[in-house]
Backbone as JSON, one array per atom type, in Angstrom:
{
  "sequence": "XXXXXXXXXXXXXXXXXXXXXXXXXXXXXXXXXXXXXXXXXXXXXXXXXXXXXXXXXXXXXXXXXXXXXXXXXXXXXXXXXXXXXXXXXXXXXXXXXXXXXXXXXXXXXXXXXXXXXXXXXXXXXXXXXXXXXXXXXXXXXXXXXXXXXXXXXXXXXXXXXXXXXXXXXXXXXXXXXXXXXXXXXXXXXXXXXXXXXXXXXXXXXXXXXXXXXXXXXXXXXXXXXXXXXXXXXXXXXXXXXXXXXXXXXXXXXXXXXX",
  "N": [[34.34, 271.92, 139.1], [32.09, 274.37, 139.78], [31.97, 276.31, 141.86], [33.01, 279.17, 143.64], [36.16, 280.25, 145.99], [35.05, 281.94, 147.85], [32.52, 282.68, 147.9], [29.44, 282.6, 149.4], [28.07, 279.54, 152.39], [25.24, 279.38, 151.51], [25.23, 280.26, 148.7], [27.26, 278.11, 147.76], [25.78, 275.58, 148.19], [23.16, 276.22, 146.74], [24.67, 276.46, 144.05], [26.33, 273.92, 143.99], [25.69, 272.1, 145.42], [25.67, 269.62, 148.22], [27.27, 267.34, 148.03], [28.58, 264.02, 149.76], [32.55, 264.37, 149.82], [34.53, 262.17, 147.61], [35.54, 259.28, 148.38], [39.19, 258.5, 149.26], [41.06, 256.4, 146.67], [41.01, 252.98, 146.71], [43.89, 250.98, 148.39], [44.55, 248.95, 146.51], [44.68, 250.7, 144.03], [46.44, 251.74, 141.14], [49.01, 254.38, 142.6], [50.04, 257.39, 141.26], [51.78, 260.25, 140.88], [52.83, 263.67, 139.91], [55.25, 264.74, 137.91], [56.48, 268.03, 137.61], [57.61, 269.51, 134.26], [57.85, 271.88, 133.26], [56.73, 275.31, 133.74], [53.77, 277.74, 133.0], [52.01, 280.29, 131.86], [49.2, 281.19, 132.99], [45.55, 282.63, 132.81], [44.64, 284.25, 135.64], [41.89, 284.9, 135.72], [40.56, 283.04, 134.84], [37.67, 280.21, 134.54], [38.4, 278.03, 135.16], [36.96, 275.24, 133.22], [37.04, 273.07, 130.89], [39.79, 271.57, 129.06], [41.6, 271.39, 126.34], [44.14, 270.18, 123.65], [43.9, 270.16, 120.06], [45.86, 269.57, 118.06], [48.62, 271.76, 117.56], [46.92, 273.67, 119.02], [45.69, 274.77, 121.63], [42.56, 274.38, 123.12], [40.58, 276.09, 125.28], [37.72, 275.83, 127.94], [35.34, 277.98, 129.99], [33.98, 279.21, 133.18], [31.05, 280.13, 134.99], [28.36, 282.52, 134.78], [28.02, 285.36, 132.85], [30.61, 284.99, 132.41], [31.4, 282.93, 130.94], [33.2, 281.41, 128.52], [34.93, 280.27, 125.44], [37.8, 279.52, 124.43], [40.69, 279.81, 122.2], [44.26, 278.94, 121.36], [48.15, 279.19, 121.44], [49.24, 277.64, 123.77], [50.06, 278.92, 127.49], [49.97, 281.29, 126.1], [48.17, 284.28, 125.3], [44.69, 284.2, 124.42], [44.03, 283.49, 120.54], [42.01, 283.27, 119.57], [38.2, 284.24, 120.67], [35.22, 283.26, 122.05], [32.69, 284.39, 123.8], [29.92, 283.53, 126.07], [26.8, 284.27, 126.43], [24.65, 285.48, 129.25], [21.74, 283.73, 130.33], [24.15, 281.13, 130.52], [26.21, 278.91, 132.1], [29.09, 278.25, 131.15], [30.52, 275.21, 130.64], [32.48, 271.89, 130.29], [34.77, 270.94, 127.08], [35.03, 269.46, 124.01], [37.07, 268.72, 121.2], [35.89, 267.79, 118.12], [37.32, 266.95, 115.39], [36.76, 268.74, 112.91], [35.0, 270.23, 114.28], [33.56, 271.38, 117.95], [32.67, 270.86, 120.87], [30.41, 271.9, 123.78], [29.65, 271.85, 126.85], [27.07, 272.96, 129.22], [26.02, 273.76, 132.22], [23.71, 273.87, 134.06], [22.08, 274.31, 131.92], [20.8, 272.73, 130.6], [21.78, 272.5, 127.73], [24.22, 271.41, 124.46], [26.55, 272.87, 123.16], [27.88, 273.04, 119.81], [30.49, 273.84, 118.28], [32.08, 275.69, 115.25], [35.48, 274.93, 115.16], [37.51, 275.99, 114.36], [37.06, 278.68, 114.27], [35.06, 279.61, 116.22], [32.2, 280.03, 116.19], [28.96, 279.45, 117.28], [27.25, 276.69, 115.66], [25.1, 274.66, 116.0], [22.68, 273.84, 118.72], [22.16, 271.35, 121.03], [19.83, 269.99, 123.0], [19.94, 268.66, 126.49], [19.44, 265.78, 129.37], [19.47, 266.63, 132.55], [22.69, 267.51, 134.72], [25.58, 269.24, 133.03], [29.37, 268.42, 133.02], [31.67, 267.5, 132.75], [33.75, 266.85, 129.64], [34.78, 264.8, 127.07], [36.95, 263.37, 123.98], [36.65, 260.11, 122.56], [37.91, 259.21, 119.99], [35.67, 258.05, 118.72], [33.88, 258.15, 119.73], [31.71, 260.23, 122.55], [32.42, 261.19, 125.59], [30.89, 261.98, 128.84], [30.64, 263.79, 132.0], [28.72, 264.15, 134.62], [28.82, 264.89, 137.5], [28.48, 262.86, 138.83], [29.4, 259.35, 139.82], [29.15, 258.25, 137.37], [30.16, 257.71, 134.07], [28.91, 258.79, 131.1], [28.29, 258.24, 127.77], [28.29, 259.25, 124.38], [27.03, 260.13, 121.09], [28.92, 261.34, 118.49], [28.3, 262.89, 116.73], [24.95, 263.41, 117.12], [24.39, 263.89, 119.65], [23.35, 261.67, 121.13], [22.66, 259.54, 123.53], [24.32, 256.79, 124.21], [25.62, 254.59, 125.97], [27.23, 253.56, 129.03], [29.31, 254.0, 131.97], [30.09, 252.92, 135.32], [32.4, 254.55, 137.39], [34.48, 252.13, 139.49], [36.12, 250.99, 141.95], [36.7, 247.6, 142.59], [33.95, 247.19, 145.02], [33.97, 249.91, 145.48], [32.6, 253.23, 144.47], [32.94, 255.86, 142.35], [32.38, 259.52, 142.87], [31.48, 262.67, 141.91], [32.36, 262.83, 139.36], [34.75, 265.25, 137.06], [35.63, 267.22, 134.92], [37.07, 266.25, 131.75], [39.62, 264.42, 130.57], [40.31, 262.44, 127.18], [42.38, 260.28, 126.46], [45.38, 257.83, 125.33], [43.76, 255.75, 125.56], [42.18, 255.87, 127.8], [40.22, 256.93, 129.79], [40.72, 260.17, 132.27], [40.23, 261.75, 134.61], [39.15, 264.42, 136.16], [38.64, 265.14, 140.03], [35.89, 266.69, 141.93], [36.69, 269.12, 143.99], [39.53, 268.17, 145.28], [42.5, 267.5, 144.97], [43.12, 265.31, 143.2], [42.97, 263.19, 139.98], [41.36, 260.63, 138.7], [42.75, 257.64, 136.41], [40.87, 255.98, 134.5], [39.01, 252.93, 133.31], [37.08, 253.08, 130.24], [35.8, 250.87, 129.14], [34.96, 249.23, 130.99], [34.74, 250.82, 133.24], [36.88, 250.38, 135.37], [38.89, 252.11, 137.68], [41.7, 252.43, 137.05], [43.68, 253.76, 138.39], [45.11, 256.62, 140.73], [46.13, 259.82, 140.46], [47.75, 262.04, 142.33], [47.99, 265.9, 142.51], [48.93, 267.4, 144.16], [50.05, 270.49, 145.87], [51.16, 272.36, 143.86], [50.72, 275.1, 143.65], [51.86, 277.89, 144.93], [51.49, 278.94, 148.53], [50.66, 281.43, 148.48], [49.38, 281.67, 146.47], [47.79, 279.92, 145.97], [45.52, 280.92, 147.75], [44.32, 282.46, 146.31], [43.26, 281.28, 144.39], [40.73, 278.66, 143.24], [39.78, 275.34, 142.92], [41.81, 272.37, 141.71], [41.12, 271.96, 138.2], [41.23, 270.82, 134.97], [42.85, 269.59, 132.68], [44.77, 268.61, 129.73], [45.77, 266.39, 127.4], [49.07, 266.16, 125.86], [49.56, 266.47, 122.4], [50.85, 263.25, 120.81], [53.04, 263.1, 122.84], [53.94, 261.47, 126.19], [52.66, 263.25, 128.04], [51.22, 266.1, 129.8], [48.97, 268.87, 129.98], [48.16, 270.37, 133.26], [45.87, 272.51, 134.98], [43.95, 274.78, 137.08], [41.1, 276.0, 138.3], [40.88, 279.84, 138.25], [43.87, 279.96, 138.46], [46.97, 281.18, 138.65], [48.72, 280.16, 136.82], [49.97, 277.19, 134.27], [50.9, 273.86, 133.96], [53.72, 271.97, 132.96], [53.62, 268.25, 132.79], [54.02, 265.12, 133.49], [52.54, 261.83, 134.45], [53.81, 259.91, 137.01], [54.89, 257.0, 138.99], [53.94, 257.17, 142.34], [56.17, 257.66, 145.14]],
  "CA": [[33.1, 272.54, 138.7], [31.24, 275.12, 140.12], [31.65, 277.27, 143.35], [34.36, 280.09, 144.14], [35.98, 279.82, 147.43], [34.36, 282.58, 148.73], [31.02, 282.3, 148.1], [28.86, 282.08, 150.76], [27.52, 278.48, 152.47], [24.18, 279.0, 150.93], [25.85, 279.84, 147.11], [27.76, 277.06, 147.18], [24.34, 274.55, 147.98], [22.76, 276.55, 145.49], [25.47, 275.8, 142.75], [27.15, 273.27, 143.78], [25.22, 271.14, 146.1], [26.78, 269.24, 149.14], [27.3, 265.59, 148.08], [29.94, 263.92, 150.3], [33.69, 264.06, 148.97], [35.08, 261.49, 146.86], [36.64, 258.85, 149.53], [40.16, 258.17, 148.25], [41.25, 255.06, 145.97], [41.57, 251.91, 147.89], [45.03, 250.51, 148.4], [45.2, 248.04, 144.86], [44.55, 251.52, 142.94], [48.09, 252.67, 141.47], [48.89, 255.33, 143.25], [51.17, 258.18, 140.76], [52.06, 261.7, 141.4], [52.86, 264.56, 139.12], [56.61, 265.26, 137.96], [56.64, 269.14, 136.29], [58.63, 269.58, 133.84], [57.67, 273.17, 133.11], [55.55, 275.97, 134.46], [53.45, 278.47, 131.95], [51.02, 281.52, 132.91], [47.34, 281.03, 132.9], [44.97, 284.04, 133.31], [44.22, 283.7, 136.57], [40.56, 285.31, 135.97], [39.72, 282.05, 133.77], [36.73, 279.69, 135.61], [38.64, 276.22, 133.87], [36.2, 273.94, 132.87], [37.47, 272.12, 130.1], [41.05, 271.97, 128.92], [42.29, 270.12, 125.51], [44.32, 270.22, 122.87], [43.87, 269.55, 118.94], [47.29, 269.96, 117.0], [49.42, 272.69, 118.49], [46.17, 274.0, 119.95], [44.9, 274.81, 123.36], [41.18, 275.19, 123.61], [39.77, 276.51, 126.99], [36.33, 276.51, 128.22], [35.41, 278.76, 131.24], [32.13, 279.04, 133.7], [30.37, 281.57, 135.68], [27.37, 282.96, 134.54], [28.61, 286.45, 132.9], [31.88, 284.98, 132.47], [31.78, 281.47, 130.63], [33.99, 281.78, 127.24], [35.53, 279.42, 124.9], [39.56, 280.24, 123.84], [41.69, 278.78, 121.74], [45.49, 279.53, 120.74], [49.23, 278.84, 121.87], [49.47, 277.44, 124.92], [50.86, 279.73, 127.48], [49.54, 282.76, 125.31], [46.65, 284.73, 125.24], [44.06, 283.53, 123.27], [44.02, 283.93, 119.49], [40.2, 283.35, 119.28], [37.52, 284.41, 121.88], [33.68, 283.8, 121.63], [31.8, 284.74, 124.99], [28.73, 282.98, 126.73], [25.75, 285.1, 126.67], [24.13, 284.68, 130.3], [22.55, 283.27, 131.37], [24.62, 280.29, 130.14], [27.68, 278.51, 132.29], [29.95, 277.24, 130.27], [31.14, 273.67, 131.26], [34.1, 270.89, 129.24], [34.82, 271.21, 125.66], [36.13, 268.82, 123.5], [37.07, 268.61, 119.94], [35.43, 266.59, 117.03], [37.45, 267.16, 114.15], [36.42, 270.33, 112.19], [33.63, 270.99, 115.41], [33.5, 271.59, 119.23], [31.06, 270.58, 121.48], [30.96, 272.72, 124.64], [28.17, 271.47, 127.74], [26.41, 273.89, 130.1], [26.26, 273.02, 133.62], [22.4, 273.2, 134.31], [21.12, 274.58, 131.34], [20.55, 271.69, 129.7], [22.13, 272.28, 126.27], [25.33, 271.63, 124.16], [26.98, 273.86, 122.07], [28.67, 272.66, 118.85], [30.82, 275.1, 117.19], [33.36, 275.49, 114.37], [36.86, 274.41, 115.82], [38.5, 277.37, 114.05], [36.04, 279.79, 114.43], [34.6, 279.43, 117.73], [31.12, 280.1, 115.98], [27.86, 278.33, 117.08], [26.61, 275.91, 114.79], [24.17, 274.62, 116.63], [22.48, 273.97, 120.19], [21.29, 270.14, 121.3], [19.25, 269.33, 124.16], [19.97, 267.36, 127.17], [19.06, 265.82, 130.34], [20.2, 266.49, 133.6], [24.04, 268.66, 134.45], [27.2, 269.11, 132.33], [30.31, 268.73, 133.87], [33.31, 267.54, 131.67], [33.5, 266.55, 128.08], [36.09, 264.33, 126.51], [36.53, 262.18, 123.0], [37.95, 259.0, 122.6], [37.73, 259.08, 118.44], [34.67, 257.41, 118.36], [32.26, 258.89, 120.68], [31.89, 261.73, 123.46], [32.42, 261.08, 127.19], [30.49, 262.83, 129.51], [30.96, 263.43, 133.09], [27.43, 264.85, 135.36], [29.21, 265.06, 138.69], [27.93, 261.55, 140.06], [30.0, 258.32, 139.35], [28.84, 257.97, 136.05], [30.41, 258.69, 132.76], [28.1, 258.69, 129.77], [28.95, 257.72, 126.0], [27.11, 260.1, 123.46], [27.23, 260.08, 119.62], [29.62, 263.0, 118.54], [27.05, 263.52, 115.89], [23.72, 263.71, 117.5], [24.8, 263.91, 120.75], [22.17, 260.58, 121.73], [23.23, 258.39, 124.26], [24.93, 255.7, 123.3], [25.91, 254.2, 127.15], [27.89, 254.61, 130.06], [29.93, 252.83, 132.97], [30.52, 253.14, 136.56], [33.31, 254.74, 138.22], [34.44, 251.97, 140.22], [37.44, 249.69, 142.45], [35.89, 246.86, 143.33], [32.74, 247.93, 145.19], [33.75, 250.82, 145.66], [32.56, 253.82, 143.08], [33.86, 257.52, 142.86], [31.34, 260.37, 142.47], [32.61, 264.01, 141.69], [33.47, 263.37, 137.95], [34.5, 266.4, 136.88], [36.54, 267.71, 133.6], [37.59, 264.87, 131.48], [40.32, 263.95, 129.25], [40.52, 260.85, 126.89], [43.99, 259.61, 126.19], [45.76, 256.59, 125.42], [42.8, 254.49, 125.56], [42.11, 255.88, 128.96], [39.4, 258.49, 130.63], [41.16, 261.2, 133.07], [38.76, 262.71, 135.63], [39.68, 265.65, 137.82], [38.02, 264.55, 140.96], [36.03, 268.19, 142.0], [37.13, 269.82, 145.45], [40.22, 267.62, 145.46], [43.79, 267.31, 143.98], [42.76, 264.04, 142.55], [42.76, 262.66, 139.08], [41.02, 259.21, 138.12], [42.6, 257.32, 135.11], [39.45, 255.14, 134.09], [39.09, 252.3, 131.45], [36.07, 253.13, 129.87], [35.31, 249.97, 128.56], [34.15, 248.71, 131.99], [34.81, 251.84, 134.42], [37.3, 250.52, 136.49], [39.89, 253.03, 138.62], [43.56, 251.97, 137.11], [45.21, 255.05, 138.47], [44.56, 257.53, 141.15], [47.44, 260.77, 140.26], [48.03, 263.03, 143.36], [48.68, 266.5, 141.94], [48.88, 268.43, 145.06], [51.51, 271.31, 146.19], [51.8, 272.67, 142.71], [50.74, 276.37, 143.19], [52.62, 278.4, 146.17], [50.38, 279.39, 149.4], [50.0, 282.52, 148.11], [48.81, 281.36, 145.01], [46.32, 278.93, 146.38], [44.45, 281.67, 148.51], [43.75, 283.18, 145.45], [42.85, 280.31, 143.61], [39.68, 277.75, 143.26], [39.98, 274.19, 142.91], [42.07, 271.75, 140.61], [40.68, 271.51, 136.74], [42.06, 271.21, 133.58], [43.74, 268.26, 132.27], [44.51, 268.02, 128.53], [46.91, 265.69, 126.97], [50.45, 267.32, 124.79], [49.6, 265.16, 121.15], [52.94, 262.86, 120.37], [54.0, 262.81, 123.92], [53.39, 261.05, 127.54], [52.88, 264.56, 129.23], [50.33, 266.13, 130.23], [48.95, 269.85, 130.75], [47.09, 270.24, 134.37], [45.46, 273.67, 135.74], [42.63, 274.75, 138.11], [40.28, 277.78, 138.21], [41.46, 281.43, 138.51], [45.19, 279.29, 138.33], [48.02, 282.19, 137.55], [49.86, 278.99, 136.2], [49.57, 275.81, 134.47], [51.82, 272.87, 134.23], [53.57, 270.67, 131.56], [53.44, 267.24, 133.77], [54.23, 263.95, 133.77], [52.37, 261.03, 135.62], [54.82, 259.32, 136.96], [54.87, 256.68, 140.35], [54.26, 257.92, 143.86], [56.8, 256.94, 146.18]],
  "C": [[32.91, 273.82, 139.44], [31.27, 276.72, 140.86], [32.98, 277.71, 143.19], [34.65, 279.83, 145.09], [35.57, 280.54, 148.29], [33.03, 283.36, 148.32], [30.67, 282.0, 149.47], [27.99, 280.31, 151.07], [26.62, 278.37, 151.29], [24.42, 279.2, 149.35], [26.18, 278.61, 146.99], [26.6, 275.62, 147.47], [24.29, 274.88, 146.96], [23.59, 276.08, 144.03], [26.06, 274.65, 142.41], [26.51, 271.59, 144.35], [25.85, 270.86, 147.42], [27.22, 267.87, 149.46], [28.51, 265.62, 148.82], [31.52, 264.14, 148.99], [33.82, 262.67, 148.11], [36.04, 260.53, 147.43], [38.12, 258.4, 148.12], [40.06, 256.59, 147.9], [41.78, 253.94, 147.12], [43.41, 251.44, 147.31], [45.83, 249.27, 146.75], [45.16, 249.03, 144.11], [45.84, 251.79, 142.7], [48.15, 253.9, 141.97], [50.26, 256.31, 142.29], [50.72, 259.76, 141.26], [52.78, 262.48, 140.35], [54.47, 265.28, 139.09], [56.49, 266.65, 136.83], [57.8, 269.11, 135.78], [58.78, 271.36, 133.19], [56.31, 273.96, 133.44], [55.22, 277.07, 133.67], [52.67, 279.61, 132.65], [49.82, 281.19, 132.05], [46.48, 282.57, 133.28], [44.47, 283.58, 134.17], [42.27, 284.17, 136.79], [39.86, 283.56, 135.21], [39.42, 280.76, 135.03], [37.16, 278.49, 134.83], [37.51, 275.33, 134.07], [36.43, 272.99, 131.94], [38.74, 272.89, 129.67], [41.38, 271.01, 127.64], [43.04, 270.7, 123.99], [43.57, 269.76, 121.47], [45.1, 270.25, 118.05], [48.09, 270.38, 117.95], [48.01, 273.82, 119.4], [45.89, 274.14, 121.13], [43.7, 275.4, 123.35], [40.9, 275.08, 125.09], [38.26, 276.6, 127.19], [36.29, 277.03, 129.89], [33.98, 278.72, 131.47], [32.25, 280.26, 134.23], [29.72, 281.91, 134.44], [27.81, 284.27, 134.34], [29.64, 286.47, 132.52], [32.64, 283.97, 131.35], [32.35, 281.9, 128.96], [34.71, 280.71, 126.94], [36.81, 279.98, 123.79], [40.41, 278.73, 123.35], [43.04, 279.31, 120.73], [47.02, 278.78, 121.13], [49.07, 278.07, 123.47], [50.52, 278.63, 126.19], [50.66, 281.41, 127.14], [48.65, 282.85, 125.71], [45.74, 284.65, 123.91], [44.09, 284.11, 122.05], [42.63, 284.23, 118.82], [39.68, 283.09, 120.66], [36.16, 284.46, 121.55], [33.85, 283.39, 123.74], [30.81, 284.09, 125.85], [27.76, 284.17, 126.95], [24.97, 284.26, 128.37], [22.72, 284.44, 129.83], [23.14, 282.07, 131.33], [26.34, 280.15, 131.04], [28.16, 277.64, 131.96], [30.81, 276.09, 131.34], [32.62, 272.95, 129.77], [33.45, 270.69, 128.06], [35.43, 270.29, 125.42], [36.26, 269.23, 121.86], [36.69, 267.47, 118.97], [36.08, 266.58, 115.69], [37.52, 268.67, 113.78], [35.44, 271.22, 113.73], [34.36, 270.99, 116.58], [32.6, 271.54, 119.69], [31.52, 271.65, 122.85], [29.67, 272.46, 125.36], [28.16, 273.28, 128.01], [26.48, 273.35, 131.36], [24.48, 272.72, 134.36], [21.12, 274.21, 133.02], [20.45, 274.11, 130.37], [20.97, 271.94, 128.1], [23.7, 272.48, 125.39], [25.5, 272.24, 122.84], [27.75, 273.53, 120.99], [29.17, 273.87, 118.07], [31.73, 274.78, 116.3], [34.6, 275.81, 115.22], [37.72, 275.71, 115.37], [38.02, 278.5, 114.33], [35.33, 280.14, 115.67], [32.91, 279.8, 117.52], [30.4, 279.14, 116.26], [27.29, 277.87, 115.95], [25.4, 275.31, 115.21], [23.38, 274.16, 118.15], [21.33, 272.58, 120.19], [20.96, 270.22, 122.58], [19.71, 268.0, 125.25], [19.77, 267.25, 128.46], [20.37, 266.27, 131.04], [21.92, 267.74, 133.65], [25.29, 268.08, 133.69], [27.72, 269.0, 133.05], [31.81, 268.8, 132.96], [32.59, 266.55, 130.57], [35.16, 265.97, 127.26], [35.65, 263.59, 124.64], [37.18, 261.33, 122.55], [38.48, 258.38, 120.71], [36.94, 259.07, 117.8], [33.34, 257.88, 118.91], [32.61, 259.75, 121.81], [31.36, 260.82, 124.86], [31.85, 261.9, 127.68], [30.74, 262.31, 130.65], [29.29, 264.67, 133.66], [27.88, 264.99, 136.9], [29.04, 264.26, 139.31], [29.42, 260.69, 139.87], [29.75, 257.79, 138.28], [30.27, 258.77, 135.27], [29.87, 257.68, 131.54], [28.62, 259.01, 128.36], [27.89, 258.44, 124.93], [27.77, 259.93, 122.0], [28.11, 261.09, 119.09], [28.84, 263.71, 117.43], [25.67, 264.23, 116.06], [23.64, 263.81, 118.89], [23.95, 262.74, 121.5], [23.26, 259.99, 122.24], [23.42, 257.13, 123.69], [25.06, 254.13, 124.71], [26.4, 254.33, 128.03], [28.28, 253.01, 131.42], [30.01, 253.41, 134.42], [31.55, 253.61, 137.4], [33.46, 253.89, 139.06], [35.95, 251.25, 140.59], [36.7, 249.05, 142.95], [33.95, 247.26, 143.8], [32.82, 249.15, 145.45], [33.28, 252.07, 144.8], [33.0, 255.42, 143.65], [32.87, 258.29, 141.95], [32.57, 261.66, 142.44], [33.05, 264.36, 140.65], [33.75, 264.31, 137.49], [35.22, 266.63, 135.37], [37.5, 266.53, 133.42], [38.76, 264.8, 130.09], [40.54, 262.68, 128.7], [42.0, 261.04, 126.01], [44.41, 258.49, 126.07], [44.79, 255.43, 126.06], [41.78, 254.53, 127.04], [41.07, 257.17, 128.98], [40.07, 259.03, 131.76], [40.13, 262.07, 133.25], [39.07, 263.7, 136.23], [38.44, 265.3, 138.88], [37.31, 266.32, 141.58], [35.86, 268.12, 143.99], [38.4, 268.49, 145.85], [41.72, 267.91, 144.89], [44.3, 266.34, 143.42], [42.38, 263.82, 141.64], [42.72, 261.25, 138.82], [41.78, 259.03, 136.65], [41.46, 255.83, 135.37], [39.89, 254.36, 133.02], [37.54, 252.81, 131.59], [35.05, 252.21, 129.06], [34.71, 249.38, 129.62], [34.27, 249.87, 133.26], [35.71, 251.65, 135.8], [38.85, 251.12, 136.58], [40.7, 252.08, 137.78], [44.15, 252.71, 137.23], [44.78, 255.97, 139.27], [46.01, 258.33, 140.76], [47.11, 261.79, 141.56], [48.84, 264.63, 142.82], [48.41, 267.74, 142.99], [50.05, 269.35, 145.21], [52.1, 272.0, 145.08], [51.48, 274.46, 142.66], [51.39, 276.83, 144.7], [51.43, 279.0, 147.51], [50.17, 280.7, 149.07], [48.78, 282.83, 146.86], [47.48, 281.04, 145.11], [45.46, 279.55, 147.05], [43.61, 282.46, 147.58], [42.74, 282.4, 143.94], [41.77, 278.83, 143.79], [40.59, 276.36, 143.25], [40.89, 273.53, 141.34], [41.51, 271.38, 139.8], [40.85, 271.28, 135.89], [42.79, 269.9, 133.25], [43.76, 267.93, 130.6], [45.94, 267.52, 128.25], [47.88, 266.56, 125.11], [50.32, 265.9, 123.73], [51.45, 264.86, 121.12], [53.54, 262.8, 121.57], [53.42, 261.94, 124.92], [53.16, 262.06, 128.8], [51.32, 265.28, 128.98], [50.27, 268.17, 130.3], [47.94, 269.81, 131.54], [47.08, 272.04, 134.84], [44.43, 273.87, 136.41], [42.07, 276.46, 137.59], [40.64, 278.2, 139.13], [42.69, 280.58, 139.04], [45.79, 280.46, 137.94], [48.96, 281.23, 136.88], [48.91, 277.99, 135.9], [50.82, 275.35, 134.86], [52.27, 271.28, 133.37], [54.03, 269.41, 132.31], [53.52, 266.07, 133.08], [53.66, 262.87, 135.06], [53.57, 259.93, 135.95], [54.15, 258.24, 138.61], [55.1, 257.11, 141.4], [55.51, 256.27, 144.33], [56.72, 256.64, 147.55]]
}
């Protein structure tokens, strides 16, 4: 989500807050780690907030206030279609519905549905509380608000539908951040980490922490925000993962830590 890394203390309250981290997965969580199998170029100006395919697609959504924009084209490429964010609106996770696109906000309470080809607004729903990530599992729209929640919305009317717990045992995991649904599964990017939750979403519990650390070079990473991005390659078991202002993504594989 949110904060640059050099922002000052009191920005990053202001935007971001200062809830504790996200303790790691207890010891029964599987524990996998990230095998690339190829490395692409990302514009490194783009604020990732949502990341997902539909077809041979790659839609992008981006944040910052001034900045937030929704792209969609080749993967790899530069976008083929570009609509903007008028401020003061920061764009948060996009998913796809079909013919539409939903696209949150982060505290301006309202989501954006547009045409999937077009990147035109269609129209603008109301809702409580902050965006964060946006997934869809066929049937209905995942949301993520940055706690340990993730909330179940209508992909129609965007009404709440329900929602589960991030948890192992007693333990629960706050931080949700940019979400992908896959193989039956919710994928979290954990925010200020290099940690991805796989989730069932039928009861919320952890079956997978992924470790996707060490993937941009120290030069890279001084220039670069936190890990975001996670959308799944249709037809395969791979994965693309990137972060904001990333000069790279990454076509990935979860595979078992050793």
């Amino acid at each position: 989500m949110r904060t640059l890394i050099t922002l000052t203390l009191a920005t990053v309250v202001a935007l971001g807050g200062c809830a504790a981290a996200t303790p790691p997965a207890p010891a029964t969580v599987p524990q996998l780690t990230v095998r690339v199998l190829e490395t692409l170029p990302h514009d490194p100006a783009a604020f990732t907030q949502g990341l997902e395919f539909s077809g041979a697609t790659l839609y992008e959504g981006t944040g910052l206030v001034g900045q937030s924009s929704v792209r969609a084209g080749a993967p790899g490429q530069p976008p083929a279609t570009r609509v903007d964010l008028p401020a003061p609106l920061f764009g948060e996770g996009i998913t796809v519905t079909g013919p539409t696109l939903w696209q949150l906000t982060w505290q301006n309470g309202v989501a954006i549905e547009r045409d999937a080809r077009t990147l035109a607004e269609l129209r603008r729903v109301s809702y409580d509380g902050e965006g964060w990530g946006l997934c869809h599992d066929g049937g209905r729209l995942v949301m993520s608000d940055g706690s340990d929640r993730l909330t179940f919305r209508d992909p129609s009317t965007f009404e709440v539908t329900g929602e589960v717990t991030a948890h192992s045992g007693e333990q629960t995991f706050t931080q949700l951040n940019e979400l992908e649904c896959a193989g039956g599964a919710v994928y979290a990017n954990v925010w200020k980490t290099e940690r991805i939750l796989r989730i069932d979403p039928a009861t919320g519990e952890v079956t997978g922490q992924i470790t996707a650390a060490g993937l941009l070079t120290p030069a890279q990473a001084a220039a670069a925000d936190v890990l975001n991005g996670i959308a799944a390659i249709p037809g395969t078991d791979e994965f693309l993962i990137t972060g904001k202002l990333w000069p790279a993504m990454f076509r990935v594989k979860f595979v078992p830590a050793t």
